[in-house]
Residue, then its C-alpha position, 0 to 999 in steps of 0.5 A: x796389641x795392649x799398650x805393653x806390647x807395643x812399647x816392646x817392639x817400637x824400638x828401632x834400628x837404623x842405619x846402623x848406628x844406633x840400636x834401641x837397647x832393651x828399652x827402658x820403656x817396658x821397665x817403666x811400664x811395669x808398675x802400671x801393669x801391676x795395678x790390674x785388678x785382682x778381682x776385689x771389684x768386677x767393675x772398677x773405676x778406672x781413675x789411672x789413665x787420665x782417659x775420657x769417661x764420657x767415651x767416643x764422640x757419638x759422630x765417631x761412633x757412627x763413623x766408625x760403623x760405617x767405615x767397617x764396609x771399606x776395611x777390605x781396602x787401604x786408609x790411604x783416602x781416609x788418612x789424607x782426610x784426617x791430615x787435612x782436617x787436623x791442618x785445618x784446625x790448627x790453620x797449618x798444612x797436611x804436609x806438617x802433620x805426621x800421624x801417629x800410633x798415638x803421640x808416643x809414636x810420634x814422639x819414638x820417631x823424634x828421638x830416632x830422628x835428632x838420635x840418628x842426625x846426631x850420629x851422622x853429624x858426630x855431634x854429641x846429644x842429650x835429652x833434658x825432661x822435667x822430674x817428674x814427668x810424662x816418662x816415655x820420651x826419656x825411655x826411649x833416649x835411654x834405649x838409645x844411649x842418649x844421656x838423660x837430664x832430669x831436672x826438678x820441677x821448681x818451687x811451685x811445682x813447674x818445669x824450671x825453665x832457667x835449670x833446664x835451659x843452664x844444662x843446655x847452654x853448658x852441653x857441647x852439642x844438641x838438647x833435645x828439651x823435652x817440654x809436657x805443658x801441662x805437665x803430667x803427672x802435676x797437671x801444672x801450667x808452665x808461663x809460655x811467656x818464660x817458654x818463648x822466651x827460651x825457644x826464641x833465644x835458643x841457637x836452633x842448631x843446638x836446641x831442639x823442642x818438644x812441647x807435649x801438649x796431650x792436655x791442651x784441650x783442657x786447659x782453662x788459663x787465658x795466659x797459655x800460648x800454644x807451642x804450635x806459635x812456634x811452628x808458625x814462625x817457621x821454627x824447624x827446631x819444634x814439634x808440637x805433640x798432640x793425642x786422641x787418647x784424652x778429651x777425644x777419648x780414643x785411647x784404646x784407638x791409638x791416635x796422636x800427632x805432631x805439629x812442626x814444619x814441613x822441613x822436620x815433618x818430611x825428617x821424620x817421615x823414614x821413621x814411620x810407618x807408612x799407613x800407620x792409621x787403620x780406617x775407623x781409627x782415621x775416621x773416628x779421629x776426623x769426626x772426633x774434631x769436628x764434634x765440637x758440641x763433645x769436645x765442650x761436653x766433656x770440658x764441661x765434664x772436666x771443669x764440674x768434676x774438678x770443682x766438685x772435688x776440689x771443694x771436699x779437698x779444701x773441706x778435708x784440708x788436703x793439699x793438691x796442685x792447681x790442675x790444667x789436665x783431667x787430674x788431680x795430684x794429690x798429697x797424701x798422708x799414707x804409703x803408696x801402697x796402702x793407699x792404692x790397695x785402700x783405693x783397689x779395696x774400694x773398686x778405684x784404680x787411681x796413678x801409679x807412683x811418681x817419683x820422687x814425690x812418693x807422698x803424692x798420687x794421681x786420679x783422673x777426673x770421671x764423671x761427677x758420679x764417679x768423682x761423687x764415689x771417689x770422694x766418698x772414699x776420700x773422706x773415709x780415708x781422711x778418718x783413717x789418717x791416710x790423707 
């Protein structure tokens, strides 16, 4: 099943009351689809996903190979193994992780689970998100007739915390806050002091937060505090989303999880889908953390190639936004369309558009070698005009 397919059925429907409409979410997807190759390379780059160049984790590989023998049988065994060892790294308890179909899972069954409390509670409700950002949280409100609030990233191209938390005060019910830290698209870092600061002060029966951290493992910044602090002092209005897909390289495994309390956790439990994690997935997953030599590997990676390309930025003069994430934003000069057909041209498939910046795209860091090929293009394209 690709990504497409299970966007489409993940709706759901429940108690009657709400019932995910259409949603959006496929709608939102259809941009990404169109960028597939029309067969001017037959081996691009895949600078699109932000996902891992260096590929699993040669422990998960191996893992992987040796659970094939007991796929005859229920993961229940091997999932509660993944729980304890994703408890274990962030010093929580199995009953505070829910496992997911990758974070968008998890972050489909929040939104059904504040959306259904809403309606039984007749409490009005809406979603607040950063513009631009990661999409798929405010699709799924969308889908469910929840009223979205998209709020414009500031001056400095962060989430601006005192807007969002203005639109909240002012609602007559619950805001579901919707916070991707670093941010995606931008790859920007957000103060966590100016978060807790909201988190802390919020009324916890009117403010729910979701922290997105899909891209904590990459960040550099000493100044960042996890929202995982937040589960720790016992805050049932958080949950802390985290993903396989991006330094763990398990994209196409389909592996992400939430961090709450285990009052929100066991909330969330009639939303999922009971032994949801495949076997060589859940292995993979636990061997994947306790690699630690690859997960330094590939923030190695990360840090060489996002150096090496922002040097040539700077050479050529292009303006790109300070990156906590494994990618680059990026303005440029150009159309999207031309600059994304150049790219195709090339045999480089970079990000979608992100509006409302249309002046702007996005590659994912690879390898230096293909970073070295990217910026090859790069400085063929500034000649051009088109950066």
């Amino acid at each position: 099943m690709n990504r497409r397919d299970l966007l489409k059925i993940s709706g759901t429907l429940f108690a009657g009351s709400i019932l995910t409409q259409g949603f959006a979410a496929t709608t939102a997807l259809d941009s990404i689809t169109d960028l597939e190759l029309s067969g001017s390379t037959d081996n691009p780059l895949l600078l699109h996903y932000n996902e891992n160049s260096l590929g699993l984790s040669p422990k998960a590989k191996n893992a992987i190979i040796d659970s094939l023998s007991n796929v005859n049988r229920y993961p229940d065994s091997y999932i509660e193994e993944l729980q304890n060892t994703v408890a274990s790294e962030f010093k929580m308890t199995p009953k505070q992780i829910t496992l997911g179909i990758g974070s968008s899972d998890v972050i489909r069954a929040t939104i059904n689970t504040l959306g259904y409390q809403a309606t039984q509670k007749k409490q009005n409700i809406q979603l607040i998100t950063p513009d631009p950002s990661f999409f798929l949280a405010a699709s799924h409100a969308e889908g469910m007739n929840i009223s979205v609030i998209k709020v414009p990233l500031d001056d400095v191209y962060c989430m601006d915390i005192t807007k969002m938390k203005e639109i909240a005060d002012r609602f007559d019910g619950v805001s579901i806050c919707y916070l991707c830290n670093p941010n995606n698209p931008t790859g920007t870092l957000t103060s966590s002091t100016t978060i807790a600061d909201w988190v802390k002060g919020a009324d916890p029966q009117k403010n729910f937060f979701m922290v997105d951290e899909a891209y904590a493992e990459y960040i550099t910044d000493p100044n960042f505090i996890s929202g995982t602090s937040f589960i720790r002092e016992g805050r049932d209005n958080v949950i802390v989303l985290r993903t396989f897909s991006k330094i763990f390289a398990m994209a196409g495994m389909r592996l992400g999880y939430g961090l709450s309390t285990e009052k929100f956790a066991k909330e969330l439990l009639p939303f999922m889908a009971i032994l949801n994690i495949s076997t060589p997935t859940a292995v993979a997953g636990t061997e994947s953390i306790k690699d630690k030599s690859f997960i330094q590997q590939s923030r190695g990676m990360n840090s060489n190639s996002l150096a090496m390309t922002t040097q040539v930025f700077d050479a050529l003069e292009i303006k790109y936004l300070p990156s906590q994430g494994n990618f680059l934003f990026h303005q440029i000069k150009c159309d999207q369309k031309t600059y994304m057909d150049g790219m195709k041209s090339e045999g480089i498939i970079i990000g979608r558009p992100f509006p409302p910046f249309m002046d702007w795209s996005r590659v994912t860091l690879g390898t230096p070698e293909e970073m070295n090929h990217f910026l090859a293009v790069i400085k063929k394209f500034k000649k051009n005009g088109w950066v």
